[in-house]
MDAnalysis code that builds the backbone (N, CA, C; Angstrom):
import MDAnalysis as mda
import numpy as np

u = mda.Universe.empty(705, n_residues=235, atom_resindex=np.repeat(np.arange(235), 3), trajectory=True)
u.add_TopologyAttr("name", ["N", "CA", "C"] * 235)
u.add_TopologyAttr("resid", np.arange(1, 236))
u.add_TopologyAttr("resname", ["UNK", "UNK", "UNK", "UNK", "UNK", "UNK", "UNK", "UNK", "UNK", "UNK", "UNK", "UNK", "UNK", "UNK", "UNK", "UNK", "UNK", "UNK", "UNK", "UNK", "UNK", "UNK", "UNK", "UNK", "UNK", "UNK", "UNK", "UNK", "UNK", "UNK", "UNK", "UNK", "UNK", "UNK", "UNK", "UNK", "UNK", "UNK", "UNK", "UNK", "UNK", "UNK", "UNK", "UNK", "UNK", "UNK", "UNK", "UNK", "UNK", "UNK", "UNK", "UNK", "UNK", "UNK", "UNK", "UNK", "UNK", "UNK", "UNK", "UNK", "UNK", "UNK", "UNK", "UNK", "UNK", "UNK", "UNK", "UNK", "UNK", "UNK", "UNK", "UNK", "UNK", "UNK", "UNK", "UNK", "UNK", "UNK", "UNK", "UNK", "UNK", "UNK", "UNK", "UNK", "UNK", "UNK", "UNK", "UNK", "UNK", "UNK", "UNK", "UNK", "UNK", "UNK", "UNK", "UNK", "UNK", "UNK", "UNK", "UNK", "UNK", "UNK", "UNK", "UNK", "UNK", "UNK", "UNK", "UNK", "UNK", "UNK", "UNK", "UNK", "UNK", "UNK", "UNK", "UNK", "UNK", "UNK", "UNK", "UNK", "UNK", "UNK", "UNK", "UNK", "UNK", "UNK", "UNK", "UNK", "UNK", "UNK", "UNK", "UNK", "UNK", "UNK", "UNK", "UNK", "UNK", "UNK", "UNK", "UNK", "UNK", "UNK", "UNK", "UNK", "UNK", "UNK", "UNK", "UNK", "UNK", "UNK", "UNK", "UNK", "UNK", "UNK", "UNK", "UNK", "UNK", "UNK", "UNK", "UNK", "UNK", "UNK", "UNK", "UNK", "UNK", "UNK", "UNK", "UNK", "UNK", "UNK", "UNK", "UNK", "UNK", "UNK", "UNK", "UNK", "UNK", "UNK", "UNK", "UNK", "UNK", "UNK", "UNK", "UNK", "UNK", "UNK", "UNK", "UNK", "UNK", "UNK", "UNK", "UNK", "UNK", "UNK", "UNK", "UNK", "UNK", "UNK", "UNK", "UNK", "UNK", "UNK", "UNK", "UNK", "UNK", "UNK", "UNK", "UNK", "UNK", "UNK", "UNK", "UNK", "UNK", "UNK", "UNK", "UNK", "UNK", "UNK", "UNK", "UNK", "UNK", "UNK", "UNK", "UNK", "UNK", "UNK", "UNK", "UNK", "UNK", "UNK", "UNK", "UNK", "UNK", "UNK", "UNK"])
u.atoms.positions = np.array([
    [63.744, -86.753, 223.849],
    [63.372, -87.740, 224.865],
    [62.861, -87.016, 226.104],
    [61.466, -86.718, 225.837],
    [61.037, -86.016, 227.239],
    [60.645, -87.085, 228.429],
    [60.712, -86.333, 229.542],
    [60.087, -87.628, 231.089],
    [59.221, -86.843, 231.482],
    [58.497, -85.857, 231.118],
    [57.732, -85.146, 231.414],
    [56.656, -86.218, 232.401],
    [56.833, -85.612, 233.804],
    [55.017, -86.412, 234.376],
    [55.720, -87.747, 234.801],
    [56.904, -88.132, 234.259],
    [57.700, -89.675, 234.328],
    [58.531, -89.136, 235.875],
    [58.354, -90.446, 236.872],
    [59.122, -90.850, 238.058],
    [60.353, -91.461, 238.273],
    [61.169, -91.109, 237.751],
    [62.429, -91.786, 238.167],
    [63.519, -92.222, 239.533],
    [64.195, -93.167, 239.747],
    [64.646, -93.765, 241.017],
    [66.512, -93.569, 240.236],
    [67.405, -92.806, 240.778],
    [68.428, -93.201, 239.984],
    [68.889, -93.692, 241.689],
    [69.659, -94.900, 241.291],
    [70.105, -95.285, 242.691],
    [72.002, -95.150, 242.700],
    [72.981, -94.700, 243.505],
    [73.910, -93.838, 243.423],
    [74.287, -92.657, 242.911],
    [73.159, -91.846, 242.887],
    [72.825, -90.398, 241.889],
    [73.769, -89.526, 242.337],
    [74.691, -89.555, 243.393],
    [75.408, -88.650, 244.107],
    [77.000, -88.707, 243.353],
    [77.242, -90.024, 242.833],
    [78.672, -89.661, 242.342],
    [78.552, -89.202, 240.860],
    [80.189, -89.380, 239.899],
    [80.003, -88.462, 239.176],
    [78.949, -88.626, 237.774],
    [79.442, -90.338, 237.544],
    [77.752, -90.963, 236.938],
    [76.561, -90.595, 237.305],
    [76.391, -90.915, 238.437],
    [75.109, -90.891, 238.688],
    [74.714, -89.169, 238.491],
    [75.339, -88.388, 239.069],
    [75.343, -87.373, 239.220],
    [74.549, -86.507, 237.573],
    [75.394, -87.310, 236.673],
    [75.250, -86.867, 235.120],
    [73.506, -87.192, 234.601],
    [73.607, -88.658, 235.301],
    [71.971, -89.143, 234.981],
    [70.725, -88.522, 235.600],
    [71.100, -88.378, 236.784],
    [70.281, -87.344, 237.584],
    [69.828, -86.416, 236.896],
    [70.875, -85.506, 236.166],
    [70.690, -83.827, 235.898],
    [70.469, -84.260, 234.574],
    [70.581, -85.165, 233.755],
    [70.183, -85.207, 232.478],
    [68.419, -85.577, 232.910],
    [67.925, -86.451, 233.519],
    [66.664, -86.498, 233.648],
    [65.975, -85.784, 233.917],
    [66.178, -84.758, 234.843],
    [65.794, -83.565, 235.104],
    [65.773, -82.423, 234.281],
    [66.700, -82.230, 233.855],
    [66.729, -81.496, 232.124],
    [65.587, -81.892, 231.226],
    [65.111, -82.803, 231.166],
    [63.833, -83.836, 230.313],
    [62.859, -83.487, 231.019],
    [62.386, -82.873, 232.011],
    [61.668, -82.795, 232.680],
    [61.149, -84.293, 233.524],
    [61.688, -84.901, 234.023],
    [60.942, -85.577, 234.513],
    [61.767, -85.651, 236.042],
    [60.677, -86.426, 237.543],
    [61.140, -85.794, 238.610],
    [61.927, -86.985, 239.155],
    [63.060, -86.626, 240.161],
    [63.448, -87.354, 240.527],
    [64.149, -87.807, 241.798],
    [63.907, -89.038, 242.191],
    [64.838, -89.791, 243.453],
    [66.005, -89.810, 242.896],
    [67.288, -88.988, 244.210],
    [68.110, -89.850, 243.418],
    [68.805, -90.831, 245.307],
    [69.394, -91.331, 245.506],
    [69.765, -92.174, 246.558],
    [71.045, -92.025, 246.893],
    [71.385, -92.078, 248.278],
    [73.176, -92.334, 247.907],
    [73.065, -92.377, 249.645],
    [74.621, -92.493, 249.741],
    [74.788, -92.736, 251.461],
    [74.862, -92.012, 252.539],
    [75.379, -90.740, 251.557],
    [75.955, -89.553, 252.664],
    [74.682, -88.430, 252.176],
    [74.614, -87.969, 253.196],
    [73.625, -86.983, 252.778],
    [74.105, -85.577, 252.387],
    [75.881, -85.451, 252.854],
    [76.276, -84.323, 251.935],
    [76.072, -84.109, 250.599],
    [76.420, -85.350, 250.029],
    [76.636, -85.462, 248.777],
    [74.922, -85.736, 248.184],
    [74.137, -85.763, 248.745],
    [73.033, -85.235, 248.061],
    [72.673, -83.686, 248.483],
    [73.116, -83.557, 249.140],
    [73.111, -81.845, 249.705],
    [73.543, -81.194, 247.773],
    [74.759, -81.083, 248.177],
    [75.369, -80.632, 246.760],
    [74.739, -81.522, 245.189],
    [74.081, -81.983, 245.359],
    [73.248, -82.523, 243.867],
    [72.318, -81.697, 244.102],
    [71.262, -81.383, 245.311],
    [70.611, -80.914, 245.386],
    [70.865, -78.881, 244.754],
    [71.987, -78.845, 244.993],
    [72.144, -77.527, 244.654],
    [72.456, -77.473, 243.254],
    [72.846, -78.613, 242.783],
    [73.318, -78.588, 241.633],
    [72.219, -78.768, 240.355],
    [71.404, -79.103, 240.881],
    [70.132, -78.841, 240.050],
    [69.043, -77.445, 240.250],
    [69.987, -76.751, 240.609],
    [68.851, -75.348, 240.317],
    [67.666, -75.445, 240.313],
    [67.451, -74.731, 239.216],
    [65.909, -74.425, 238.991],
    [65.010, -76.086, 239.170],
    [65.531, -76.882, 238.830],
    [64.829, -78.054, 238.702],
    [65.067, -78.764, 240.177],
    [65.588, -78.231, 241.261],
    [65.168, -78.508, 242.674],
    [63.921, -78.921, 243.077],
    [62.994, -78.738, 242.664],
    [61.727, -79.199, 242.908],
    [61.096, -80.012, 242.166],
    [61.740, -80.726, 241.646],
    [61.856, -81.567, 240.814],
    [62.388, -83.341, 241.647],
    [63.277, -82.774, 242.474],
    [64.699, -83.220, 242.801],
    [64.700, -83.895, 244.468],
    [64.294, -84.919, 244.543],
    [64.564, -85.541, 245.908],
    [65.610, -86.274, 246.289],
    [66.042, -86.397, 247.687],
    [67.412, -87.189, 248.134],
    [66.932, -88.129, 249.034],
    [67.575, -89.350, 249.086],
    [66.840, -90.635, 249.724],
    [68.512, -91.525, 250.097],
    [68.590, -91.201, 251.401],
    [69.763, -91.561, 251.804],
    [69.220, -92.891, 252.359],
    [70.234, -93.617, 251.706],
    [70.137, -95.418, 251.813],
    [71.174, -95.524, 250.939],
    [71.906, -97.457, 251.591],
    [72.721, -98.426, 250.987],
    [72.003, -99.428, 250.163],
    [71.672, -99.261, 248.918],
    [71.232, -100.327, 248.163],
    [71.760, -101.333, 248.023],
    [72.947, -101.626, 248.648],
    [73.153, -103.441, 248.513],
    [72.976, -103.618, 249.566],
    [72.035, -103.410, 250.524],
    [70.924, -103.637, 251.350],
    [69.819, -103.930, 250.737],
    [68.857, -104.997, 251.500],
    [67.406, -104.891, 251.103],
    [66.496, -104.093, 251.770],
    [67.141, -104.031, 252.893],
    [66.683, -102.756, 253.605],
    [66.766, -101.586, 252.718],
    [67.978, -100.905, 252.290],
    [68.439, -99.743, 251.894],
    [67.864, -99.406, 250.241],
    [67.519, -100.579, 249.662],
    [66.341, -100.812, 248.276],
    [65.689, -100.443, 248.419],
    [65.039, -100.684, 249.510],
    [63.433, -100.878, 249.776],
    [62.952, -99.382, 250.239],
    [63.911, -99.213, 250.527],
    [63.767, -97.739, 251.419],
    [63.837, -96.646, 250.397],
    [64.929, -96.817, 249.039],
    [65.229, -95.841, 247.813],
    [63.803, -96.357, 247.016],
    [63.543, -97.447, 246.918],
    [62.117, -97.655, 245.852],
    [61.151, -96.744, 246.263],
    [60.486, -97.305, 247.916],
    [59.592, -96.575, 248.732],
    [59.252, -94.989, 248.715],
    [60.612, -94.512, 248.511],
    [60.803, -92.827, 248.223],
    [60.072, -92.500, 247.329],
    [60.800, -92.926, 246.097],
    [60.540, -92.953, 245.309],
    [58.925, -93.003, 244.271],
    [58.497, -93.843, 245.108],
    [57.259, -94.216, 245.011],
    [56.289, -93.171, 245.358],
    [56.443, -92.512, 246.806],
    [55.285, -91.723, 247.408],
    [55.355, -90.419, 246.302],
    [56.163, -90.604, 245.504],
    [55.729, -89.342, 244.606],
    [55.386, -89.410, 243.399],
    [54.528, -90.799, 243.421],
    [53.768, -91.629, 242.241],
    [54.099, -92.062, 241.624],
    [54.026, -93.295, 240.972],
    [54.039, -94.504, 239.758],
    [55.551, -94.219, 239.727],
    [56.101, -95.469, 240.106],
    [57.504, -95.398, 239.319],
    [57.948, -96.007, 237.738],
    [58.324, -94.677, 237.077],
    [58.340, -95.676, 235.756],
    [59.819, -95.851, 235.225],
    [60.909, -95.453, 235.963],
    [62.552, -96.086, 235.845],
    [63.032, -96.251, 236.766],
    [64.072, -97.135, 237.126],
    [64.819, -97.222, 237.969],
    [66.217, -97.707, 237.491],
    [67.409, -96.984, 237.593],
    [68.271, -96.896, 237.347],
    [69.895, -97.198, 238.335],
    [70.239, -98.298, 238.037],
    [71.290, -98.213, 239.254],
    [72.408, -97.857, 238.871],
    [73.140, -96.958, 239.477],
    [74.791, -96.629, 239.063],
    [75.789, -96.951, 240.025],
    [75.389, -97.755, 241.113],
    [75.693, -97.913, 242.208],
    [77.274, -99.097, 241.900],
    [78.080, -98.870, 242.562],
    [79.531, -99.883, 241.717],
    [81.143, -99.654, 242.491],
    [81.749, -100.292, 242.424],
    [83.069, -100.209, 242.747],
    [83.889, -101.098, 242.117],
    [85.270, -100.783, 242.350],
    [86.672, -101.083, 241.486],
    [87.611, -101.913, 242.457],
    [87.938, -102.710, 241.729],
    [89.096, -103.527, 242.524],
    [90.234, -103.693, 241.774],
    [91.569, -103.886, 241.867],
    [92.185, -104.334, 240.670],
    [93.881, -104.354, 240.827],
    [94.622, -104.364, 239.943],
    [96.311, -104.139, 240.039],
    [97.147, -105.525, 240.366],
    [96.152, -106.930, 240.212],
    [97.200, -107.470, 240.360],
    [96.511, -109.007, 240.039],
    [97.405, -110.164, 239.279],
    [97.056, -111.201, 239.076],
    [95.880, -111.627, 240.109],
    [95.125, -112.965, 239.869],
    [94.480, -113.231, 240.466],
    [95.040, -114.119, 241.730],
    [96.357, -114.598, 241.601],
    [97.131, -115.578, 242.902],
    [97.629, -114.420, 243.962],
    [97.991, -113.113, 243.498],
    [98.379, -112.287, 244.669],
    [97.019, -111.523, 244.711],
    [95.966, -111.467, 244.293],
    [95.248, -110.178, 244.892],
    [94.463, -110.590, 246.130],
    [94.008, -109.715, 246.937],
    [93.640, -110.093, 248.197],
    [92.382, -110.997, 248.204],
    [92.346, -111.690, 248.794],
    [91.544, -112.457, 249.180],
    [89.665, -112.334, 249.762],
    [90.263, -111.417, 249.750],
    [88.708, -110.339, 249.950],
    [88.064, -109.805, 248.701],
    [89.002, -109.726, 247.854],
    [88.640, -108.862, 246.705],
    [87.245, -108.995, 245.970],
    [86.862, -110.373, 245.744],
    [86.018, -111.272, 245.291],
    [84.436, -110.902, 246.166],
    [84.542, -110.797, 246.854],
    [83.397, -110.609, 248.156],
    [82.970, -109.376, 247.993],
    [84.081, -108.348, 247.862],
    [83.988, -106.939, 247.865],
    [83.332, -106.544, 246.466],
    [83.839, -107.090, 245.819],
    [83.024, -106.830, 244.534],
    [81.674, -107.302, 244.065],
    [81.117, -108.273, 244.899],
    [80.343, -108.728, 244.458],
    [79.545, -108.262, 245.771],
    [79.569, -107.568, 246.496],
    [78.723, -106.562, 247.158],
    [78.714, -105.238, 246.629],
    [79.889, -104.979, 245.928],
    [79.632, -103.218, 245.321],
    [78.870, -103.352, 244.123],
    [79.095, -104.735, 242.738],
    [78.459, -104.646, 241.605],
    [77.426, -105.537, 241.645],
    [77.185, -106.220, 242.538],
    [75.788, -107.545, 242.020],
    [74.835, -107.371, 243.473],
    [75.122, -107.236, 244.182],
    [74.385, -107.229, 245.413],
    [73.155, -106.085, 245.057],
    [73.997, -104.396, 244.814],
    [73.086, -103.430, 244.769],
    [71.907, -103.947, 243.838],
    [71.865, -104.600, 242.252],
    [71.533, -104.730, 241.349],
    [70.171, -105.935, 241.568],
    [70.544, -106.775, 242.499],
    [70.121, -107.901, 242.817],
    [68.367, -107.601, 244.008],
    [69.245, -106.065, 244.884],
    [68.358, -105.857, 245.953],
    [67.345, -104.496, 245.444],
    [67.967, -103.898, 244.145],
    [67.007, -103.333, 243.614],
    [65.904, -103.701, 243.006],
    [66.328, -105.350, 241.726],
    [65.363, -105.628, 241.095],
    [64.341, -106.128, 241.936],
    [64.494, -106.805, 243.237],
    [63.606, -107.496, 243.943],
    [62.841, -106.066, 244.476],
    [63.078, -105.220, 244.740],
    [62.267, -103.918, 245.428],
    [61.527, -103.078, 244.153],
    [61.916, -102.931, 243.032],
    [61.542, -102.128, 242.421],
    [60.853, -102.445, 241.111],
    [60.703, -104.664, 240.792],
    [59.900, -105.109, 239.713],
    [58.530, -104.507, 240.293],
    [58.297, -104.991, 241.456],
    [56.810, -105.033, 240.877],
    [56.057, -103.557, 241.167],
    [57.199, -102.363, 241.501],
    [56.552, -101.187, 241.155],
    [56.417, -101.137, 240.159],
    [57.319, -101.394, 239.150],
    [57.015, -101.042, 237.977],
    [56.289, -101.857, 237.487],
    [56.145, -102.702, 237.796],
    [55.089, -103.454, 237.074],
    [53.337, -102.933, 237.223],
    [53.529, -102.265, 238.680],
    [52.033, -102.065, 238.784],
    [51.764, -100.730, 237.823],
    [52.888, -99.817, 238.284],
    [52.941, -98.936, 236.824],
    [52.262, -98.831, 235.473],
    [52.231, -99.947, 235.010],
    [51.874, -100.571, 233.901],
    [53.153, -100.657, 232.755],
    [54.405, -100.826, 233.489],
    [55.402, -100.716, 232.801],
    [56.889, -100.274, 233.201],
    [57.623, -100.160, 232.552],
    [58.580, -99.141, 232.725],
    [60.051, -99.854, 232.484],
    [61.024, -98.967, 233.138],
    [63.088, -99.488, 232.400],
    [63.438, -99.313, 233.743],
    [64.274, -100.609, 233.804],
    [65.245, -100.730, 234.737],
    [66.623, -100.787, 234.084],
    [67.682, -100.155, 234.286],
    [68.930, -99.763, 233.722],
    [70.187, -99.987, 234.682],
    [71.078, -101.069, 234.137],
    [72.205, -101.225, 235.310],
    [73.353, -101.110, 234.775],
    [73.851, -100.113, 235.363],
    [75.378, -99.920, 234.572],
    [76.367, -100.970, 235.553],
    [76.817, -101.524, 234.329],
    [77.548, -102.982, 234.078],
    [79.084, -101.782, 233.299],
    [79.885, -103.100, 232.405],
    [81.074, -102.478, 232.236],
    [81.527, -103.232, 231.058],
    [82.450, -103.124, 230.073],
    [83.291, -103.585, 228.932],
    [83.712, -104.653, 229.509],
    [84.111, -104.023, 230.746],
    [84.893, -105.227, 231.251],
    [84.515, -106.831, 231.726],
    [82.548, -106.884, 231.774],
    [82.008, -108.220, 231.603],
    [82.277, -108.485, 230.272],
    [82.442, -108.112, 229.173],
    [82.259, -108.782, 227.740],
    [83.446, -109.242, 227.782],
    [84.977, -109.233, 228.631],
    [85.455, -110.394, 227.963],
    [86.695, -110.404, 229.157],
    [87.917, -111.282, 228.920],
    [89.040, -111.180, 229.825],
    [89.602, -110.155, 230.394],
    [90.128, -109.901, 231.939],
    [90.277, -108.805, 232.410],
    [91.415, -108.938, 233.200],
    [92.843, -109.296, 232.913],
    [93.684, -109.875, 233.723],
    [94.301, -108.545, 234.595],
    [94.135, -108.641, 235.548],
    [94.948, -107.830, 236.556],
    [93.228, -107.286, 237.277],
    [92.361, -107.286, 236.954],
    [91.113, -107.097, 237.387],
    [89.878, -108.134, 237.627],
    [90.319, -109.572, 237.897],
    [89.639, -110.343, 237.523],
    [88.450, -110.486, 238.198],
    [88.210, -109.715, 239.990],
    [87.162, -110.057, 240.507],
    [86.139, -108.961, 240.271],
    [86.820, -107.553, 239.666],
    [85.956, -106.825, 239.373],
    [85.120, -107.324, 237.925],
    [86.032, -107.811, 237.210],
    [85.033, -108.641, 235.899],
    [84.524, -109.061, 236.428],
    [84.673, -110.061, 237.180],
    [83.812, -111.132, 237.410],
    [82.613, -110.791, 237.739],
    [82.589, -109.906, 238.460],
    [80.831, -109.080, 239.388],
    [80.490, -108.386, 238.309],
    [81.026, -107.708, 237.361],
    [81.042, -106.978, 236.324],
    [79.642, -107.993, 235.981],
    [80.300, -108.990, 235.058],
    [79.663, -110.122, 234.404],
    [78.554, -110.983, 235.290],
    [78.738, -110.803, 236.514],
    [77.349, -111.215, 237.449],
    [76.132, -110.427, 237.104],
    [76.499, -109.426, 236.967],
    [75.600, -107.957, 236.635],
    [74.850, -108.217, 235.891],
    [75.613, -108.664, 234.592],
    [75.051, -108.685, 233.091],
    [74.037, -109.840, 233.122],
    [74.634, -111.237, 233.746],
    [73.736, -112.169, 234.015],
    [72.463, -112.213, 234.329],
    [72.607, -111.002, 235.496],
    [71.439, -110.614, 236.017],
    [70.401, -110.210, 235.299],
    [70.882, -108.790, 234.871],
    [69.635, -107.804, 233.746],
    [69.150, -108.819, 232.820],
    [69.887, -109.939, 232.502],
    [69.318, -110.599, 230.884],
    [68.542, -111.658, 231.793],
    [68.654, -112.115, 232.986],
    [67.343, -113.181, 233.550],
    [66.350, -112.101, 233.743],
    [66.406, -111.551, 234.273],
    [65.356, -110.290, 235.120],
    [64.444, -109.731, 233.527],
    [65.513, -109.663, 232.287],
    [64.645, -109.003, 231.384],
    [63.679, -110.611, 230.937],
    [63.607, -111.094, 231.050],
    [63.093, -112.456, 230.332],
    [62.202, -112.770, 231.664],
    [62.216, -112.155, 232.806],
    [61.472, -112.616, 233.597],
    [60.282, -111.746, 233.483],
    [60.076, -110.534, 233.247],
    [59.382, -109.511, 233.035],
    [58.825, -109.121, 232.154],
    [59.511, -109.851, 231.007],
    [58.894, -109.165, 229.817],
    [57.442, -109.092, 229.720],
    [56.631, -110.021, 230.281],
    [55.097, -110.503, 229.523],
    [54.397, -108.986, 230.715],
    [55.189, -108.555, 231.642],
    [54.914, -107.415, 232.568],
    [55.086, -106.330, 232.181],
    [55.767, -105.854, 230.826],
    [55.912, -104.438, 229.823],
    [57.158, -103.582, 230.795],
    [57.678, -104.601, 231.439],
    [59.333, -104.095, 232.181],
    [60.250, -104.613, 231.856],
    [61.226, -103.620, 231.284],
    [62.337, -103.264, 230.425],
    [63.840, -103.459, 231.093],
    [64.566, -104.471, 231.027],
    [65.205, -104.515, 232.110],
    [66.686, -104.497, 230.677],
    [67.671, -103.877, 230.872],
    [68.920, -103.847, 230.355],
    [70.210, -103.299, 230.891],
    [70.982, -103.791, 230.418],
    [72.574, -102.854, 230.470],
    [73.098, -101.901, 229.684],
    [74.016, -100.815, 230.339],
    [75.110, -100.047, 229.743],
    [76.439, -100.673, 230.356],
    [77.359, -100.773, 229.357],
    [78.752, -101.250, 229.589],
    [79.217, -99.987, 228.936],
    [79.507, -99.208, 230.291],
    [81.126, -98.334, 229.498],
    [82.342, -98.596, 229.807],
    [82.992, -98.015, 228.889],
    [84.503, -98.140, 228.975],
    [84.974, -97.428, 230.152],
    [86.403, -97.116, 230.024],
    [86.574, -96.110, 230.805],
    [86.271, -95.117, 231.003],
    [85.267, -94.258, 232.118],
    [84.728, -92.870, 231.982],
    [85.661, -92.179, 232.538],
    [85.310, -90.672, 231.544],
    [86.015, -89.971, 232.059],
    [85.800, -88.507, 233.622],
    [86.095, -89.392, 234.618],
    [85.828, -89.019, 236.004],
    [87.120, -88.445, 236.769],
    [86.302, -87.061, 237.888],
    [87.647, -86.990, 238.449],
    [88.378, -88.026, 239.337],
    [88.047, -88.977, 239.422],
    [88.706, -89.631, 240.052],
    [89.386, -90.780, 238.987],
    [89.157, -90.792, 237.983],
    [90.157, -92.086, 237.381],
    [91.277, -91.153, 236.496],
    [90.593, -89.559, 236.370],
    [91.965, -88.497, 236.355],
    [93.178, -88.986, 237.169],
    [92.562, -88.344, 237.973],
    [93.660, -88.880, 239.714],
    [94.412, -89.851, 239.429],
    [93.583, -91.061, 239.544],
    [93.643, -92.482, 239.397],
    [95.282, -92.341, 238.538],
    [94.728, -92.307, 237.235],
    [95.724, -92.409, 235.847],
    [96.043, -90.742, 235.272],
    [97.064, -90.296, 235.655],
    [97.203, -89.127, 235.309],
    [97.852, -88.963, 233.982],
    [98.753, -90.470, 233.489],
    [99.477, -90.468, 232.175],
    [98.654, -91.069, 231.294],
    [97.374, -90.986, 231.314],
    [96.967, -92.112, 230.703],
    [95.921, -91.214, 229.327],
    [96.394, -91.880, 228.347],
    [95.918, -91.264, 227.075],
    [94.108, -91.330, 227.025],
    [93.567, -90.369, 227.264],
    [92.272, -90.030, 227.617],
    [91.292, -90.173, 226.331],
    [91.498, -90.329, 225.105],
    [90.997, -89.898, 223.806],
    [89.813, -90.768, 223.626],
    [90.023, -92.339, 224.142],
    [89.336, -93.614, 224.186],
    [88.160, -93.219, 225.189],
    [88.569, -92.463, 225.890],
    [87.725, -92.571, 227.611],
    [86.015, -91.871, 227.307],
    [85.417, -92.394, 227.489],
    [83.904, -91.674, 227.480],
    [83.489, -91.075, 228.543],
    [82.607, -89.795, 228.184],
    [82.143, -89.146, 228.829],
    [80.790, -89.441, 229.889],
    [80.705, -89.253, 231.059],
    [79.332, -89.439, 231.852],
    [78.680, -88.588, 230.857],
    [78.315, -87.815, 230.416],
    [77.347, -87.467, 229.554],
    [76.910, -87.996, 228.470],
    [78.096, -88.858, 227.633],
    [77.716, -89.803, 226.740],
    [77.028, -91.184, 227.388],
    [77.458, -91.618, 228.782],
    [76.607, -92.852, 229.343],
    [74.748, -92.118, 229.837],
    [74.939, -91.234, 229.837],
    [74.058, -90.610, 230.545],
    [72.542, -90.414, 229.850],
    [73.466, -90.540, 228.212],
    [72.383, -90.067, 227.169],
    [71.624, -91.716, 226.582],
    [72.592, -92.943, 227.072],
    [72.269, -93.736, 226.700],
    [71.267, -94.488, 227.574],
    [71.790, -94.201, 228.827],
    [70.627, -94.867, 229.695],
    [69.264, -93.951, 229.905],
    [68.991, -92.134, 229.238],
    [67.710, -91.781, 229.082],
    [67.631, -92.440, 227.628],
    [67.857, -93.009, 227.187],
    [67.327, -93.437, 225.663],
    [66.545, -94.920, 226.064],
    [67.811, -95.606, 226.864],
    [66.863, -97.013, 227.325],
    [65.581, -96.794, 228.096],
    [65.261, -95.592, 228.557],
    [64.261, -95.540, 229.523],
    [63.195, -94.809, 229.042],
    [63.492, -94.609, 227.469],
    [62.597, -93.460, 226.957],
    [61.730, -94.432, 226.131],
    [60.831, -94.274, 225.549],
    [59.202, -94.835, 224.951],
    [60.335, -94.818, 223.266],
    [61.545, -94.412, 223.176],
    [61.987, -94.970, 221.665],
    [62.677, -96.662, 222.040],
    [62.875, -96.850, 223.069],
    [63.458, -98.247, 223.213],
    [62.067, -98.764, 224.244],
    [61.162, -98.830, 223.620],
    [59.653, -99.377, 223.552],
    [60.110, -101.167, 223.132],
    [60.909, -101.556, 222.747],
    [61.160, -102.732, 222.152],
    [62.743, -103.541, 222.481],
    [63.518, -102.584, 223.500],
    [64.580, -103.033, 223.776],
    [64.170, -103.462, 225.235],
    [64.671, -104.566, 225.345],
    [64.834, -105.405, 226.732],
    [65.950, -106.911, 226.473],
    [66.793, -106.789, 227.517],
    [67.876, -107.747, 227.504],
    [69.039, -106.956, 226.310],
    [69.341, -105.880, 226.892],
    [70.322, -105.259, 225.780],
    [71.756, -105.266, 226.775],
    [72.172, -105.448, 225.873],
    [73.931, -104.817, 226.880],
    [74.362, -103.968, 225.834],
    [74.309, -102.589, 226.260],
    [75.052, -101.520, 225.634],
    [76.658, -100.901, 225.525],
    [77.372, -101.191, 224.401],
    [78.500, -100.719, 225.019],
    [78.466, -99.032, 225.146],
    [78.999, -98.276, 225.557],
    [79.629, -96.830, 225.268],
    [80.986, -96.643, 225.469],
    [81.497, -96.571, 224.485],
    [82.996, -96.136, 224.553],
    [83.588, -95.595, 223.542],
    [84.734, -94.874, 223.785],
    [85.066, -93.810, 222.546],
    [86.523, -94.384, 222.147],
    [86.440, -94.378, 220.678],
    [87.717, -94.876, 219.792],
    [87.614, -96.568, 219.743],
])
């Protein structure tokens, strides 16, 4: 799956997902935006791609902004035709029925998982469309495909997500833009290490295994996939 000459937008490229998609695209040769908030943390991506540094741009913006979209597309753009855009952009809520959990929870989530997703597709269809094409990729979660008790508002945005990519792919299609999901399971990150330190890891998938799935959605072999929800998960 080469990107050779191919423009990519990964939007939260700085954490440990994004981080994986970044350097796998770049490995493929193809060049890339990646976005995030802090500009340390594109500092250190930036180093972390070596040789392929020049390859490798940082575009500090909040994508669940339309401002902060517009601003990661725009980047993106001045270094010609965008032909993916990828969001990894997301947060976690969780630990407790839905009558005690906070009251905020609901809001919060649906600015960390549907907002980003929502202010990308509006900034970044009709690049790709002028393109003459291209994949938009939103990592979504297991946890939209079905009941999630003790996590219910993070499903819930979870499953806003999914809603989304499958209107957006049906809105685009006759435009040769590719709009789908990855749902992984639990990845295995340093922080859900932390998180769960007893927790039997064997199930847990790798950012490199999500990583390989969303260059596959964006590659000319899923020429024919649009409106997909992908799971990745191990066991």
């Amino acid at each position: 799956m080469r990107f050779d000459g191919r423009n990519v937008l990964v939007a939260g490229g700085t954490g440990a997902l994004g981080r994986a998609v970044a350097l796998a695209f770049l490995a493929e040769g193809a060049a890339v935006v990646a976005s995030g908030r802090r500009r340390s943390e594109g500092e250190a991506l930036l180093a972390a791609a070596a040789n392929a540094a020049g390859r490798l741009a940082f575009a500090e913006a909040d994508v669940a902004t339309p401002e902060g979209a517009a601003r990661a597309v725009a980047e993106a753009g001045r270094r010609g035709p965008l032909h993916a855009v990828v969001n990894v952009v997301g947060g976690w809520t969780g630990g407790a029925p839905i009558a005690q959990a906070d009251p905020g929870d609901l809001m919060r989530m649906v600015a960390a998982n549907l907002a980003p997703g929502w202010h990308l597709l509006r900034a970044a269809l009709p690049a790709l469309a002028a393109a003459g094409g291209g994949a938009f990729v939103e990592i979504a979660s297991l946890a939209a495909a079905g009941p999630q008790p003790g996590q219910a508002a993070y499903a819930a945005s979870k499953a806003a997500a999914l809603s989304l990519v499958l209107s957006a792919a049906e809105e685009t299609r006759r435009a040769g833009v590719r709009v789908n999901a990855v749902l992984p399971g639990t990845m295995d990150t340093p922080a859900n290490r932390s998180a769960m330190p007893e927790a039997d890891r064997s199930a847990w998938v790798s950012t490199a295994d999500v990583a390989r799935t969303v260059l596959f959605l964006c590659s000319g072999e899923a020429a024919a996939v649009s409106g997909a929800a992908i799971p990745a998960r191990r066991g």
